[in-house]
C-alpha positions in Angstrom: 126.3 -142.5 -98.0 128.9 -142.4 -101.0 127.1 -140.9 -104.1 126.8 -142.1 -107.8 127.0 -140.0 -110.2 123.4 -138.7 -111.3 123.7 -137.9 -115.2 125.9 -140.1 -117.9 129.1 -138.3 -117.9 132.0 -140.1 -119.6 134.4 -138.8 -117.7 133.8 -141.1 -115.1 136.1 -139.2 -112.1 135.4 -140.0 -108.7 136.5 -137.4 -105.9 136.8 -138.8 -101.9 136.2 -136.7 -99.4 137.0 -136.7 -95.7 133.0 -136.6 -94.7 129.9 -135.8 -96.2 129.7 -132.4 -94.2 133.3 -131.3 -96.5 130.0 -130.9 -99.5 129.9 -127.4 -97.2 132.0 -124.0 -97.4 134.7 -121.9 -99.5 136.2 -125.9 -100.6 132.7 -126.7 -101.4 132.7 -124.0 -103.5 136.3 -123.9 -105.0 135.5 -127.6 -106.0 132.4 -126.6 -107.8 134.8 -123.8 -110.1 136.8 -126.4 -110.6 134.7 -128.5 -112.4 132.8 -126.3 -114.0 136.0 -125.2 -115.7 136.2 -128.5 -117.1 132.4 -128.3 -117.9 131.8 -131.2 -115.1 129.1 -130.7 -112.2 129.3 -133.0 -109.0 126.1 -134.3 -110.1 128.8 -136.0 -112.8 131.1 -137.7 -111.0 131.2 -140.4 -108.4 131.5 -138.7 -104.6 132.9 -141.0 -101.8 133.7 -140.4 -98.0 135.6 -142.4 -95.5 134.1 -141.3 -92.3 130.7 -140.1 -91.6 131.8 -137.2 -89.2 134.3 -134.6 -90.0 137.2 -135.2 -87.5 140.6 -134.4 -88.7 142.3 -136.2 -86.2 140.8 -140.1 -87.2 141.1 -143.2 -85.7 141.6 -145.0 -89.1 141.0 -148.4 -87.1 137.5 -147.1 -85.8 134.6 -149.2 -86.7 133.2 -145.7 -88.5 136.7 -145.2 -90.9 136.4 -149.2 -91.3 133.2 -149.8 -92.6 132.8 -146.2 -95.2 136.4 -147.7 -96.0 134.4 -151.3 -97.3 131.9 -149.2 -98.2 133.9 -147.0 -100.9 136.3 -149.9 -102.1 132.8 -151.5 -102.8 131.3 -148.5 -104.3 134.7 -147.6 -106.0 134.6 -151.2 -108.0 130.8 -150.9 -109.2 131.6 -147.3 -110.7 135.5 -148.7 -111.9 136.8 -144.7 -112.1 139.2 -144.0 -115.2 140.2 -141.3 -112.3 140.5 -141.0 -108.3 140.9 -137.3 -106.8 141.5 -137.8 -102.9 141.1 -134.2 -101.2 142.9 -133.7 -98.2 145.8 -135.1 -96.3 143.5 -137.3 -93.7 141.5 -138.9 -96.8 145.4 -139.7 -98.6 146.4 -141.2 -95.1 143.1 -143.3 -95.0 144.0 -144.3 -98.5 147.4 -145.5 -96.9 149.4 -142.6 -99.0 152.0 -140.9 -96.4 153.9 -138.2 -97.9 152.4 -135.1 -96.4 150.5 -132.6 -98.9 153.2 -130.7 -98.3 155.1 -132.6 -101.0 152.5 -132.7 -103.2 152.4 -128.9 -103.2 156.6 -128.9 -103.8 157.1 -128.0 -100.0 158.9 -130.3 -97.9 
């Protein structure tokens, strides 16, 4: 499920996602401009999931969250990132980081 990068970029940045349907939509889309600005496709970097299904209200102990978990810490040590972009507050709460993204943004 979790996706190697296709072409030999340098950069090597991985970006986890909540589930493979978020590759969909206006952040699709936003996250494609983003990278082009930095001349980078998503055919460049390493893209990673920790559920199958879109479900913004997780059961992180689910057998689903569990195993994509294994799965991308396994997939995450083959590629060894020089970068990690988690998008979204569920996927920094599956990565056990539990301000809100509130205070990433300066709210509080």
């Amino acid at each position: 499920m979790n996706r190697f990068p296709t072409t030999d970029s340098k950069k090597r940045l991985a970006i986890v996602m909540l589930a493979p349907s978020s590759l969909e939509g206006a952040g699709y889309s936003l996250l494609q401009a983003a990278l082009q600005q930095h001349t980078m496709r998503l055919s460049d970097c390493f893209v990673g999931f920790i559920s199958r299904d879109a479900t913004y209200s997780l059961d992180f102990k689910s057998s689903d969250v569990e195993e994509c978990m294994a799965q991308l810490k396994e997939d995450l040590n083959k590629f060894q990132p020089y970068c990690v972009l988690y998008l979204g507050e569920t996927v920094l709460k599956a990565v056990r980081v539990f301000h809100s993204i509130g205070t990433y943004r300066g709210v509080s």
